[in-house]
N, C-alpha and C positions, 0 to 999 in steps of 0.2 A: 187133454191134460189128465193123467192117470190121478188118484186119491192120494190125495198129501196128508203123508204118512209120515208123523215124528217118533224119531227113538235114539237112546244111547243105551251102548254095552253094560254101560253102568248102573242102567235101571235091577241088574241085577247084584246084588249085594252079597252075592256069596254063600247063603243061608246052609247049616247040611239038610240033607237029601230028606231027614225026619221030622223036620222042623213044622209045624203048625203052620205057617205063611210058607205057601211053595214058594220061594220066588224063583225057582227054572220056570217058570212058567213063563217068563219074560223074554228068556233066551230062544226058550222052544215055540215062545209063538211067534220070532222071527222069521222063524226055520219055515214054520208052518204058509205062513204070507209071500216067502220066496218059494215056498212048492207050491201056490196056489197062483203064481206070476204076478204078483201085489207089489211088490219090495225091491224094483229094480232102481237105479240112479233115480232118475228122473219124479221116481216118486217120494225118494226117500228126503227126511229132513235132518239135522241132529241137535239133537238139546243141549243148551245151554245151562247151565245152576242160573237159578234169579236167583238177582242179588239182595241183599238184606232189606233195602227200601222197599222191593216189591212184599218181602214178607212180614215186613212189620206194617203195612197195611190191613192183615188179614188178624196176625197173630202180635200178643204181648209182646216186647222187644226183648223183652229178661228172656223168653223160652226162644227166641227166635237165635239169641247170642248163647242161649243155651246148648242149642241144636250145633252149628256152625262153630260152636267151640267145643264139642261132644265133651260136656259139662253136665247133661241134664241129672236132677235127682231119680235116685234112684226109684223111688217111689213111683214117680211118672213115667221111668221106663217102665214099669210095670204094668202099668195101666198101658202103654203103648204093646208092651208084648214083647218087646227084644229091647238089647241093649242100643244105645244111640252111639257107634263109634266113627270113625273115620267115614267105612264103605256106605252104610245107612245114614248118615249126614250127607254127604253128595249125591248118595241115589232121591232124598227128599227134597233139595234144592236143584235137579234135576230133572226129576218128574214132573216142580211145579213149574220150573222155565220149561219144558214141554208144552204144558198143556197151554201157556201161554203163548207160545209160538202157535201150536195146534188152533186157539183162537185166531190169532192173528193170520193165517193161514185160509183158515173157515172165512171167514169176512172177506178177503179175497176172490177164491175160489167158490165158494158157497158151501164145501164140506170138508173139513179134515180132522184124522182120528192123532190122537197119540199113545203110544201102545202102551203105558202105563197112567195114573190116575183114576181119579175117583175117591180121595183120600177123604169120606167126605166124614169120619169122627172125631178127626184134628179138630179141636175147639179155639177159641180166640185163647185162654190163655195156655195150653196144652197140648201135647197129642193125647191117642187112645187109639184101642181098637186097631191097632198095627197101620196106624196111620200118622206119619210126622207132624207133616204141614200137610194143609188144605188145599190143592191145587185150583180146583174150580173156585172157592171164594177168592183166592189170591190173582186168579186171571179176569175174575167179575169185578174186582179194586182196580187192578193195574186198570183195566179195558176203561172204566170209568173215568179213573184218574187224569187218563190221558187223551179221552175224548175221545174213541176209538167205538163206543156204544155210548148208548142214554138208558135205553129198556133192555133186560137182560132176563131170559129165564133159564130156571134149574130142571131138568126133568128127570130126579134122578131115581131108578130102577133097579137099583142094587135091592137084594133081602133084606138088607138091611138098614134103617129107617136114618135118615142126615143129619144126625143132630149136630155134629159140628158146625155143619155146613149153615144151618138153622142157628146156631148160636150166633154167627159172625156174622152173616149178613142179615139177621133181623132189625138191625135197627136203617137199614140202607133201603129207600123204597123204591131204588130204581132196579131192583133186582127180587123176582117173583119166585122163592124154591117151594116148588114140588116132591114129595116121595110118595112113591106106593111101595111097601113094602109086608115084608111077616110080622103081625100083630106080635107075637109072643116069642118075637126076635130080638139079639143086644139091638141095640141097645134096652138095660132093665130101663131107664129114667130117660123118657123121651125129652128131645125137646122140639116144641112145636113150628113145624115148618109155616109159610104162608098156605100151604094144601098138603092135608097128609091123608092117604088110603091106605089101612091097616088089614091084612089079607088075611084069613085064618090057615092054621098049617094046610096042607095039603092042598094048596087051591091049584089045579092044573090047567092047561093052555086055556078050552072054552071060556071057563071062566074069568081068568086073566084077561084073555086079550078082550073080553066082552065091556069087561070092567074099564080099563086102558079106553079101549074106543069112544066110551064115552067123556070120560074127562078130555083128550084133548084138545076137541072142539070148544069147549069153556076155557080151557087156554089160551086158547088162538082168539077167540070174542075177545077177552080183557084189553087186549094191547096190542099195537105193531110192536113186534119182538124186533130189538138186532141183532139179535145173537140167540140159540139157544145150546146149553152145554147140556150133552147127554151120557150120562152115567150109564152103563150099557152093565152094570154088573152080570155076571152069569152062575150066583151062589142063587138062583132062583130056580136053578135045574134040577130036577126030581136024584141027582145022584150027586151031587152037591154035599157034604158031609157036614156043613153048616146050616143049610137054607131052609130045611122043613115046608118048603112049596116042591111042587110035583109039573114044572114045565118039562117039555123034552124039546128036543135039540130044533126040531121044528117049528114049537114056540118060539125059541129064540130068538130063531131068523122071522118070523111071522111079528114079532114085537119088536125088533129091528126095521123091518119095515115101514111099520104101521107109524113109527116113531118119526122117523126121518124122512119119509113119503110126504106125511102130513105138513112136515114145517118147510121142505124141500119147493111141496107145490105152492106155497107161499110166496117163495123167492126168499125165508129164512136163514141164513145161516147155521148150518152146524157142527159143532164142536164137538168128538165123540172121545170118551174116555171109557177105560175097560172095565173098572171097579172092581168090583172080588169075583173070587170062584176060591173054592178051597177042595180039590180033593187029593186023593194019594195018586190016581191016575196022572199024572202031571201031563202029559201027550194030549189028555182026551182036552184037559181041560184046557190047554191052550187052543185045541180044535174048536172049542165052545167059545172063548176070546176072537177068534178069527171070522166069528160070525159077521159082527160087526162092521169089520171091514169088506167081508165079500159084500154084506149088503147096500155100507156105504160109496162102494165101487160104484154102481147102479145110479148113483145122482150124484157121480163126480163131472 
């Protein structure tokens, strides 16, 4: 069985070409996963929008009817970063019925990615940070809800530190989040994960993956995990125009491994989401998105 791989067309929203959030980067890392022979039938999945009950699990019901009626104030599209119209309301109830497939998938199979998600600064009552809704707490609710897990962890690896993610499911104890992130990264107003590693700028691979290695053995100790959902962001790359950390393309795949080896030899489940990358390279950075799944290929 090849790596079951979720995506829709739709994950791309149309954005122009100069826009702060690449989102070609969704399209072109398509492209990338069918030159890399990833993305044939057999592997591919296609997302469905969850529906409003999966989202007002996670999120207020006033922003969720905000979203899905592209209503929101204007205000909060600001703090999201774009406006909330048609295209970006189905690409956000898209990405999250993804990655909830992509779980349900994972638990199955034992690995599968979805080529969008990570939305992890969505808060319970709002989006932010060019994030709608929260796809990984909305698939840690649903998974819950419906008996699907009991223990659930977040491992999330993006530069940038989960507060959303950390907002909505802090009060839920069967779901353990994780960030390692750049200390002097957005978010300015943290909010406290159940384990946070805050990295000083410039911290490259050695140190990284040093750091990494040992935390997820203390992971692994706490709990039989069922599921672990993995933020794979790749704005922690030294050419990253956001990220202020100094990995390269090697790290990537070497923290791809270290990540999913460890929960794989387990017999864990994992759930792999792409998280951010931001540069003007749009190609490269889809090549950097692609990591993930060449690595996840390896323990499909």
């Amino acid at each position: 069985m090849p790596l079951q791989i979720v995506h829709h067309p739709d994950y791309d929203a149309g954005f122009t070409a100069n826009h702060r959030f690449p989102m070609s980067k969704y399209p072109l890392l398509m492209e990338a996963l069918r030159a890399r022979g990833l993305a044939g039938p057999d592997a591919l999945n296609t997302a469905v929008p969850a529906p409003a009950s999966w989202l007002k699990l996670a999120h207020a019901a006033d922003y969720v009817d905000q979203v899905i009626g592209c209503s929101v104030p204007e205000k909060i599209e600001r703090e999201i970063g774009f406006p909330v119209g048609p295209r970006v309301s189905l690409r956000a109830q898209l990405a999250t019925g993804g990655t909830v497939l992509a779980a349900r998938l994972a638990l199955r199979h034992g690995i599968a990615c979805n080529t969008a998600g990570g939305s992890h600064h969505a808060r319970r009552a709002q989006g932010a940070g060019f994030c709608t809704f929260n796809d990984v707490a909305v698939a840690s609710l649903v998974l819950l809800t419906q008996g699907a897990a009991q223990n659930i962890l977040v491992v999330d690896l993006d530069v940038h530190q989960g507060d959303g993610t950390a907002d909505i499911l802090s009060s839920e104890p069967s779901v353990f989040t994780f960030s390692m992130h750049g200390e002097r990264n957005y978010p300015v107003r943290k909010i406290a994960s159940d384990l946070d590693i805050a990295l000083p700028d410039g911290t490259g691979d050695a140190a990284y993956l040093e750091r990494l290695a040992t935390i997820l053995p203390e992971l692994s100790a706490q709990l039989r995990w069922d599921i672990v959902f993995y933020n794979a962001g790749v704005d922690v790359h030294a050419e990253d125009r956001l990220g202020r950390l100094a990995l390269s393309n090697d790290g990537l795949r070497a923290r791809d491994k270290m990540v999913i080896g460890h929960f794989r030899a387990q017999g864990i489940p994992v759930c792999g989401v792409i998280g951010g990358g931001y540069s003007t390279d749009v190609p490269a950075l889809a090549a950097r998105h692609a990591l993930l799944f060449e690595v996840a290929t390896g323990y499909a």
